[in-house]
GUTINU-963257 format. One line per field, with one value per residue (C-alpha): residue number from 1; residue in three letters; x, y, z. Coordinates in steps of 0.25 Angstrom, whole numbers, plus 5000, padded with zeros to 4 digits. Example, Ala and Ser with C-alpha at 12.3 -4.5 7.8 and 13.67 -1.06 7.14 Angstrom:
BEGIN
i: 1|2
aa: Ala|Ser
u: 5049|5055
v: 4982|4996
w: 5031|5029
//
This chain:
BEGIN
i: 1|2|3|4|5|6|7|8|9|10|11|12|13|14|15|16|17|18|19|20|21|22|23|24|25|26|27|28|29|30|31|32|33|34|35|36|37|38|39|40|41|42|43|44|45|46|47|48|49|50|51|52|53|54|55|56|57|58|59|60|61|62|63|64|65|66|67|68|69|70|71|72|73|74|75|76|77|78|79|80|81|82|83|84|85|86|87|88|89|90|91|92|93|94|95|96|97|98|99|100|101|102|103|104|105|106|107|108|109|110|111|112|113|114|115|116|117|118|119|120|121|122|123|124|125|126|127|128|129|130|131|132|133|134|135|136|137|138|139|140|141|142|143|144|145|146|147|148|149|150|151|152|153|154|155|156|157|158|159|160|161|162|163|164|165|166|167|168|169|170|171|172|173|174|175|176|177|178|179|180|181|182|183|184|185|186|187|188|189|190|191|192|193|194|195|196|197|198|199|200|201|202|203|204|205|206|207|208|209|210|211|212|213|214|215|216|217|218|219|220|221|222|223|224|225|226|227|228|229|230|231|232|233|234|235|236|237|238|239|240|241|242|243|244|245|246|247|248|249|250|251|252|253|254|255|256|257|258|259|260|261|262|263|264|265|266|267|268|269|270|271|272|273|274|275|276|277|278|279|280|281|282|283|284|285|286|287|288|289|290|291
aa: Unk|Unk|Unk|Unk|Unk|Unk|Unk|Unk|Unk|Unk|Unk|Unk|Unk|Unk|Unk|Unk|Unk|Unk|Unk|Unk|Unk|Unk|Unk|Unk|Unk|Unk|Unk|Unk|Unk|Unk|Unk|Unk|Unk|Unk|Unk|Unk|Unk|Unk|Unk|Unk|Unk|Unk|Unk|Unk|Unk|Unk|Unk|Unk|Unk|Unk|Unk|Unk|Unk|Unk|Unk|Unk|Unk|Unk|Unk|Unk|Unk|Unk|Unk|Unk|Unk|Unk|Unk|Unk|Unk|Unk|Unk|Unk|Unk|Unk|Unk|Unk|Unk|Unk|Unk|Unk|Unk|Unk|Unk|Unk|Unk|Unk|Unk|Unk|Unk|Unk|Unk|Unk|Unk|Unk|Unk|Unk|Unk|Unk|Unk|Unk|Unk|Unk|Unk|Unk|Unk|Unk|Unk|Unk|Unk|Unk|Unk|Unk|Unk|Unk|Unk|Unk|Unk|Unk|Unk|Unk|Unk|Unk|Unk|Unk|Unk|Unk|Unk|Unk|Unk|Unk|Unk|Unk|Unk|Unk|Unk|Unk|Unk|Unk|Unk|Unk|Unk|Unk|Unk|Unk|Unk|Unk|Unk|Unk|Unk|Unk|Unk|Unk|Unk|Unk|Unk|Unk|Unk|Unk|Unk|Unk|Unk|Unk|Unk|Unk|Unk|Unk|Unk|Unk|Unk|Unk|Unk|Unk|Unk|Unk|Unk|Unk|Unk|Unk|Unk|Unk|Unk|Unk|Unk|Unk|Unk|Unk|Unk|Unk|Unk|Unk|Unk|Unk|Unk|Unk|Unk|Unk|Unk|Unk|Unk|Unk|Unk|Unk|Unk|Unk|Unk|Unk|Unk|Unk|Unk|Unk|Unk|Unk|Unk|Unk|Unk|Unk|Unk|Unk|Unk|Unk|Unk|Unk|Unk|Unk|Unk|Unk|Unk|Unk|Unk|Unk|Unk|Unk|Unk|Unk|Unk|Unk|Unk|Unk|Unk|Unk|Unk|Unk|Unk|Unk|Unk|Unk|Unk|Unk|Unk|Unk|Unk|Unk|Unk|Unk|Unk|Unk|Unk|Unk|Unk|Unk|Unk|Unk|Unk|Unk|Unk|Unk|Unk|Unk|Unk|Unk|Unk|Unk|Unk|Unk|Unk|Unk|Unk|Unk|Unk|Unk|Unk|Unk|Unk|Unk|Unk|Unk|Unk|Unk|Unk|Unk|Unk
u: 5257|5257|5263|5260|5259|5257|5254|5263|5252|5253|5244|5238|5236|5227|5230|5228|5238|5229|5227|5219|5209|5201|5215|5220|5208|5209|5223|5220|5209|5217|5228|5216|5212|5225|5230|5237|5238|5240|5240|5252|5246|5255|5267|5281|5272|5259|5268|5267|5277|5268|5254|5251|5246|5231|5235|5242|5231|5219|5228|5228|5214|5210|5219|5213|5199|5200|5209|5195|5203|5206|5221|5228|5233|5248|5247|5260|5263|5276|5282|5297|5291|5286|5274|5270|5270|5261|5252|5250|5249|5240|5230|5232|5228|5216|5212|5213|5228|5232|5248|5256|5270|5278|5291|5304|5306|5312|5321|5324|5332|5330|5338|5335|5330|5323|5316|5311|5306|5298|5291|5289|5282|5273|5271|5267|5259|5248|5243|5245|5255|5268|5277|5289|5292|5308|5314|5327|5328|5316|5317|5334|5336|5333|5328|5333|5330|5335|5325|5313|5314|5316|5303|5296|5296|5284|5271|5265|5276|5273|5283|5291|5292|5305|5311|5326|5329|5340|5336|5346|5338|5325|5332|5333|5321|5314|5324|5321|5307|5296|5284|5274|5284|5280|5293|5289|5298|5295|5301|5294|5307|5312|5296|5300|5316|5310|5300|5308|5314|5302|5297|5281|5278|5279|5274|5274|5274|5272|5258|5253|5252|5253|5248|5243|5258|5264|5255|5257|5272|5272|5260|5270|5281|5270|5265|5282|5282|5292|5295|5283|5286|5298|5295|5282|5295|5303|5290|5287|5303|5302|5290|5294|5309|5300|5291|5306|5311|5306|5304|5291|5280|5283|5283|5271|5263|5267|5263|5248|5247|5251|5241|5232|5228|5234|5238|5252|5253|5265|5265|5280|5291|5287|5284|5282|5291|5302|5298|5309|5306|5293|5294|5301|5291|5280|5288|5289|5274|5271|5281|5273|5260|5255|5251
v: 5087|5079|5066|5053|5052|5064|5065|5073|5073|5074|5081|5074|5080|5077|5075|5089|5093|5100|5095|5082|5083|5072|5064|5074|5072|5056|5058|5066|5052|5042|5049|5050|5038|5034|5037|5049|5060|5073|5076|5087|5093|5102|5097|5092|5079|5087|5093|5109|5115|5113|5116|5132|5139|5137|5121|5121|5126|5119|5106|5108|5114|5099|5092|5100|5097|5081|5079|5083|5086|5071|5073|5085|5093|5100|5109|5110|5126|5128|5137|5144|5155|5160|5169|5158|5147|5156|5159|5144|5140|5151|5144|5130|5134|5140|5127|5120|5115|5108|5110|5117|5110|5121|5117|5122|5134|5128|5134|5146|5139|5149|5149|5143|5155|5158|5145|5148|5162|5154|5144|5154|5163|5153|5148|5163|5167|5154|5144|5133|5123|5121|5110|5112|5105|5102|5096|5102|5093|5100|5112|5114|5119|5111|5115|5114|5107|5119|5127|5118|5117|5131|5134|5121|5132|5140|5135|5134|5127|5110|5101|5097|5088|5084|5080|5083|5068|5073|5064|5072|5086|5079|5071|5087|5089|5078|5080|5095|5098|5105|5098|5095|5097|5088|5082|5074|5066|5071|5060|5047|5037|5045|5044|5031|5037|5051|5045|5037|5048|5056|5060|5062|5055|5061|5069|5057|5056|5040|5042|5047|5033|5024|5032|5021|5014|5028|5031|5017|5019|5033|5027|5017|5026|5035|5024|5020|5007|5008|4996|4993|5008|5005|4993|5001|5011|5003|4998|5009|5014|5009|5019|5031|5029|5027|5041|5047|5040|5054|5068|5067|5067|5059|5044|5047|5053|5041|5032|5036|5036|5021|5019|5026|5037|5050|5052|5052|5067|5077|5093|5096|5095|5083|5072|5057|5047|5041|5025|5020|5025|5024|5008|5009|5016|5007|4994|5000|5002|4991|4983|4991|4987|5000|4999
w: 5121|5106|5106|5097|5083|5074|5059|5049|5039|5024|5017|5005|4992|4980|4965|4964|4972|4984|4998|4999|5010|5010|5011|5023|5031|5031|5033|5046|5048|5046|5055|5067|5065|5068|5080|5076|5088|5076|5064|5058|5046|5036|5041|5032|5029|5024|5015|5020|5012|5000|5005|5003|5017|5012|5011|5023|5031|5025|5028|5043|5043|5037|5047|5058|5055|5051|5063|5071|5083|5084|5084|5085|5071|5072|5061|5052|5052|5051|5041|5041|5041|5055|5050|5042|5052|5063|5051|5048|5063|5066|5056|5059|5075|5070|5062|5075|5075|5088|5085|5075|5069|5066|5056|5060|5049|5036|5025|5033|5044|5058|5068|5082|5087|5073|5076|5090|5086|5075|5081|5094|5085|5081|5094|5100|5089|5091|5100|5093|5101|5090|5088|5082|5070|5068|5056|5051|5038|5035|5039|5038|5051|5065|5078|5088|5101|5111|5101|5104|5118|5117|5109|5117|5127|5119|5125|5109|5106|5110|5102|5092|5080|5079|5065|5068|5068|5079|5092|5100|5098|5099|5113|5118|5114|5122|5133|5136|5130|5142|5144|5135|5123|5110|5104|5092|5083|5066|5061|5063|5063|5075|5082|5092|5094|5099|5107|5113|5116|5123|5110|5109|5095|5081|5070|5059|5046|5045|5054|5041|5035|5049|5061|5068|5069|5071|5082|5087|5089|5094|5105|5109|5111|5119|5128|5130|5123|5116|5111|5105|5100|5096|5085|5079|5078|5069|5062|5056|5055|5039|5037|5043|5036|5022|5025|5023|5010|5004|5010|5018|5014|5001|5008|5017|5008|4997|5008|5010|4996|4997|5006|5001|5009|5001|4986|4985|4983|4985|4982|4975|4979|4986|4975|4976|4981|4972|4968|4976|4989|4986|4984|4998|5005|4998|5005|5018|5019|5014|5023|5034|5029|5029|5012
//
């Protein structure tokens, strides 16, 4: 069963515009080193809608193989179209995936029954255990919790990432999930509330820049010591709320930059932060001495 601290990488680009390697790989190193328990590549924070299938596949081939089996890799494989997605899973399972992060269908906008039949299809056509991927203000539609408990029935299908931000759907969640079922929260200010809450951890996007107090909190809520969870919580609240001044991944990846890890490089239609919230993401990391 996952749980802890998972990272919703970026992926790094060069001046050229292509995929930045060497970067990637100490990104996956600095994660390890770290504490991190895995590692989502391709996912809404490595900037998947603009990587071509080659792209797509070569970054999760390099996750794979610089993660060394150190800590698990739940390769992002979604696609709104079903065909698509089994043909990307299907890859990343032979690359040596642990998990598959499969995104609830965007811009088409199924029906409830259209996503079950989706992600069943996925789940019966590979081995690969799934965890669903639910973020309506993403994707335009949301899924609901009477369809993921329905689909936690599948024995391929282990969890879910949770980006509704609708704590009374994620309460029926916890509340009625089997055994063994994954709920993970995809917003990192919600991370202690879910938890709290039975949650399991999160699938951050802040654990790019500061996996050690990320992993710290999420260890504290694990061990039940929440007040100590609780503070480290409200300690990096001004962090996580700064990653959102801008669509993720813009703050993040502006971030590293600042502290030197990545060049600050975005494909269109994503571009770099405006100078006003960029000056307030730069006083918030510096606040929390992370630059």
């Amino acid at each position: 069963m996952l749980q802890g601290t998972i990272t919703a990488l970026i992926t790094p680009f060069g001046e050229d515009g292509g995929i930045d390697e060497a970067a990637l790989r100490k990104m996956v190193d600095f994660q390890i080193e770290n504490g991190i328990n895995g590692l989502v590549p391709c996912g809404t924070t490595g900037e998947s809608p603009t990587l071509d299938y080659d792209e797509h596949n070569r970054v999760i081939d390099i996750v794979i193989d610089q993660a060394r089996g150190l800590a698990p890799v739940i390769a992002g494989t979604g696609s709104n179209s079903t065909k698509e997605a089994i043909s990307l899973t299907r890859h990343a399972a032979d690359a040596g995936a642990g998990y598959s992060l499969q995104v609830a269908p965007y811009y088409n906008k199924p029906t409830q029954r259209g996503f079950y039949e989706h992600f069943a299809a996925i789940a019966d056509s590979i081995a690969l255990p799934i965890i669903i991927y639910n973020i309506p203000g993403r994707t335009g539609k949301n899924i609901e919790a009477e369809t993921i408990l329905k689909l936690a029935e599948h024995q391929n299908i282990v969890g879910v990432k949770e980006a509704s931000g609708n704590l009374s759907q994620i309460m029926t969640i916890l509340n009625h999930r089997p055994a063994g079922f994954t709920v993970l929260s995809g917003d990192d200010n919600l991370t202690f509330p879910l938890m709290a809450l039975g949650g399991d951890g999160v699938i951050s996007v802040a654990s790019n820049i500061v996996p050690e107090r990320v992993c710290g909190m999420v260890n504290l809520a694990l061990e039940g010591r929440w007040e100590e969870s609780r503070q480290r919580h409200y300690d990096l609240l001004p962090l996580f709320n700064a990653l959102f001044l801008e669509t993720n991944p813009i703050p993040i990846k502006a971030a590293l930059h600042l502290k030197g890890i990545v060049k600050e490089a975005y494909r269109l239609p994503l571009c770099g932060m405006e100078p006003a919230n960029r000056a307030k993401l730069e006083k918030v990391l510096e606040d929390l001495k992370i630059v």
